[in-house]
C-alpha positions in Angstrom: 0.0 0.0 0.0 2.7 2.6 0.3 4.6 2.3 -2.0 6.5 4.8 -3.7 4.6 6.2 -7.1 4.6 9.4 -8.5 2.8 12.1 -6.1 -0.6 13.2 -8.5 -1.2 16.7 -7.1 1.2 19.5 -5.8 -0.8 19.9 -1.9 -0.1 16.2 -1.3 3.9 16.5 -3.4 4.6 19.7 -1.0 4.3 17.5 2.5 5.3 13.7 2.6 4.6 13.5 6.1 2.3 10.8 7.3 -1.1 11.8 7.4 -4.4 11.6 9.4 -7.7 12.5 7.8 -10.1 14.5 10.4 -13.8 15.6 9.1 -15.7 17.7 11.1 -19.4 16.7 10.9 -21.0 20.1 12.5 -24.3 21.1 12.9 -25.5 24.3 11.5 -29.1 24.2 11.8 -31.3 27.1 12.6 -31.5 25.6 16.4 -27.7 26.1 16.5 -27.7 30.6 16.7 -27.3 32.6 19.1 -24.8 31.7 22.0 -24.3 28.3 20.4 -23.0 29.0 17.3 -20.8 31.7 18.5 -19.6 29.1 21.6 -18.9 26.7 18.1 -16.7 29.5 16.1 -14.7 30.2 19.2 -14.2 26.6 19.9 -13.3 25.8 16.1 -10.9 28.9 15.6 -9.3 27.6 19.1 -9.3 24.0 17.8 -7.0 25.3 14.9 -4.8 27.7 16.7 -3.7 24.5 19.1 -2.9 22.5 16.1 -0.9 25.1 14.7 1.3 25.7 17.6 2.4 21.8 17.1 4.6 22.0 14.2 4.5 18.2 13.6 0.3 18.2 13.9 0.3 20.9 11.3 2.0 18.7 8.6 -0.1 15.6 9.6 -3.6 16.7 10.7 -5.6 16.8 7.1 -9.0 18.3 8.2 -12.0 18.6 6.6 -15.1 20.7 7.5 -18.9 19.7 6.8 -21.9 21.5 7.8 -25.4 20.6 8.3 -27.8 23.0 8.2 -30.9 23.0 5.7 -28.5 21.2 3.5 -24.8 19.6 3.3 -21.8 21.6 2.5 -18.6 20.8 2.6 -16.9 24.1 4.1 -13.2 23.1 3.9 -11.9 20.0 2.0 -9.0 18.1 3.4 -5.9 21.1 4.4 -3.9 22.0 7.5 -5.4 23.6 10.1 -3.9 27.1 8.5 -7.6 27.1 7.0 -9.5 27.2 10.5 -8.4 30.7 10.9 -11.0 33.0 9.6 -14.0 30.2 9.6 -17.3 31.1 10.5 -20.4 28.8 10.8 -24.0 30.3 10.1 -26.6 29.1 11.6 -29.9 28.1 8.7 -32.2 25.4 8.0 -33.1 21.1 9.5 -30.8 18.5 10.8 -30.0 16.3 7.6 -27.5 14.3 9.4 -27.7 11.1 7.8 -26.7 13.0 4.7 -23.7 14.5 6.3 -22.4 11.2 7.5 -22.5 9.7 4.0 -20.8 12.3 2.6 -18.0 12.1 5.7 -17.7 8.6 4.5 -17.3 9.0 0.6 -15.1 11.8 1.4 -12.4 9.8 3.8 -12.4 7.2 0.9 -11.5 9.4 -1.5 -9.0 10.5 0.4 -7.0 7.1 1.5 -7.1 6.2 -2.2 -5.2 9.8 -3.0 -2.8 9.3 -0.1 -2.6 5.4 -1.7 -2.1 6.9 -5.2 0.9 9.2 -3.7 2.6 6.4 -1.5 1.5 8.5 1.7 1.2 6.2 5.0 -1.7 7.3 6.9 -3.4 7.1 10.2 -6.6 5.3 10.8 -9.2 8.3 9.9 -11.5 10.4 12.1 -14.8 11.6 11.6 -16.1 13.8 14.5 -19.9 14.4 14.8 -21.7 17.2 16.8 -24.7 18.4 16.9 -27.5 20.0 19.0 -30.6 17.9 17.6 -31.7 14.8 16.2 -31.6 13.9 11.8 -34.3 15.4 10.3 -33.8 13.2 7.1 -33.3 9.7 6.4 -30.8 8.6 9.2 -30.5 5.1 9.2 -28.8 3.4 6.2 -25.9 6.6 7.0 -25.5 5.2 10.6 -25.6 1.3 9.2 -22.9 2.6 6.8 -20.9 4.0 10.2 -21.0 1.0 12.4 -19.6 -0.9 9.6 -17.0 1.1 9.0 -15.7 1.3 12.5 -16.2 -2.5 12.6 -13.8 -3.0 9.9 -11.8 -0.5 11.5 -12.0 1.9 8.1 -12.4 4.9 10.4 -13.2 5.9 14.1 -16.4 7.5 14.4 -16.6 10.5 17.6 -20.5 12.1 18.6 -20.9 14.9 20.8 -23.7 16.7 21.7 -25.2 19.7 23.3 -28.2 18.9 26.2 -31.7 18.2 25.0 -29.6 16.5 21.5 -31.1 13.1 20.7 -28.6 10.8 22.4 -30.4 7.3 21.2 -30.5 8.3 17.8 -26.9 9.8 18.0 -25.5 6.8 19.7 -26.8 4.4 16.4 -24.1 6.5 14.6 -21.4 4.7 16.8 -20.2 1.3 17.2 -17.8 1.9 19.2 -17.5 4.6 21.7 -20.8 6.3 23.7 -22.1 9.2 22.3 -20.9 12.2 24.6 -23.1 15.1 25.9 -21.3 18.6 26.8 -22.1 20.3 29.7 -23.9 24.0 29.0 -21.8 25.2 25.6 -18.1 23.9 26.5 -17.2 23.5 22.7 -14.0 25.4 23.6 -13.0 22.5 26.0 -14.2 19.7 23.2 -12.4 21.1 20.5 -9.3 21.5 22.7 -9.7 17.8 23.7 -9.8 16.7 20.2 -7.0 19.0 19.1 -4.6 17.1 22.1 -6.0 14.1 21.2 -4.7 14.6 17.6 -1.7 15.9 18.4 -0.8 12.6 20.4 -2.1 10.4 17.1 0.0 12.2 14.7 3.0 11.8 16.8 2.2 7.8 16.9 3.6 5.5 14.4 0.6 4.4 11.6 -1.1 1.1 13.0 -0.3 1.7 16.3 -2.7 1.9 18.9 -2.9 5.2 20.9 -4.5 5.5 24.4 -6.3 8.6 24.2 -7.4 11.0 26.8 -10.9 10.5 28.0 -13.0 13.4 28.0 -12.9 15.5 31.2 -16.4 15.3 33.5 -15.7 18.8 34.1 -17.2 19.4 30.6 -19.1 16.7 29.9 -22.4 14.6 31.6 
């Protein structure tokens, strides 16, 4: 799987380090304004200002970003966190989160078949859901497609909520791990847990198991 062929673009040519892909499933519905939304832009500029102050995160962390909110959009592709630092999230629309996870999933495939194309090792992939609500589409085949994955270990799958989020629909999403719920808007303190908790993967060797740090009950329930 890795090895050496001719690079195919100039973004993955300019950095041979090994990567991990990271998308950021976040929800942007209408429920999400107010203090919520600003709590979430505080906690995502944070989230990239930590990465950047690890010179060794910066060349491994590929992040992507993917609202949800009336429809799916795919806010950042797969870049350092360099691109974090003027983000903003606004607040519109329903929930469609089963259509977010799907497109988390096609987009981490694409991705581990570029880094396979390049000869770029890579660490198992992340995709890191929050949200404040409950899927307001068609949810389930998108959470079948999830378990499976983190069955057959193709990606780890994270869920965090807000208070009053739909926890029992959440947790179908994850085969692995319990769906998490913050306490009051602490997205500063979850994004800074899941920037250290990258910053210890990408310092791992690929394949290797890493114990990570279990979110503090200072900040979550």
């Amino acid at each position: 799987m890795f090895d050496q062929i001719p690079l195919p673009d100039e973004a993955l040519a300019s950095n041979t380090e090994n990567r991990v892909p990271v998308v950021l499933l976040l929800d942007s519905s209408a429920s999400m304004h107010g203090e919520r939304i600003r709590e979430l832009n505080l906690g995502l500029k944070a989230f990239g200002e930590d990465l950047r102050s690890d010179g060794l995160a910066m060349k491994r962390c590929d992040i992507a970003v993917v609202t949800f909110g009336g429809s799916v959009r795919v806010v950042s592709d797969f870049a350092s966190a360099d691109a974090f630092e003027h983000m903003t999230i606004i607040p519109n629309g329903d929930t469609p989160m089963g259509a977010a996870v799907t497109q988390a999933i096609e987009m981490i495939e694409r991705r581990k078949q570029q880094y396979r194309d390049a000869g770029l090792k890579y660490y198992r992939p992340w995709i890191f859901l929050f949200t404040d609500g409950q899927p307001t589409d068609a949810w389930q085949n998108a959470a079948a497609r999830a378990r499976q994955g983190e069955e057959e270990r193709k990606f780890a799958f994270f869920a965090f909520a807000v208070q009053g989020a739909n926890l029992q629909i959440l947790q179908e999403f994850s085969a692995k791990r319990p769906a998490m719920t913050l306490k009051g808007n602490r997205f500063r303190e979850m994004f800074l847990w899941l920037s250290s908790s990258l910053r210890d993967v990408s310092r791992s060797t690929p394949g290797m198991q890493v114990a990570l740090q279990k979110p503090s009950d200072e900040w979550t329930i």
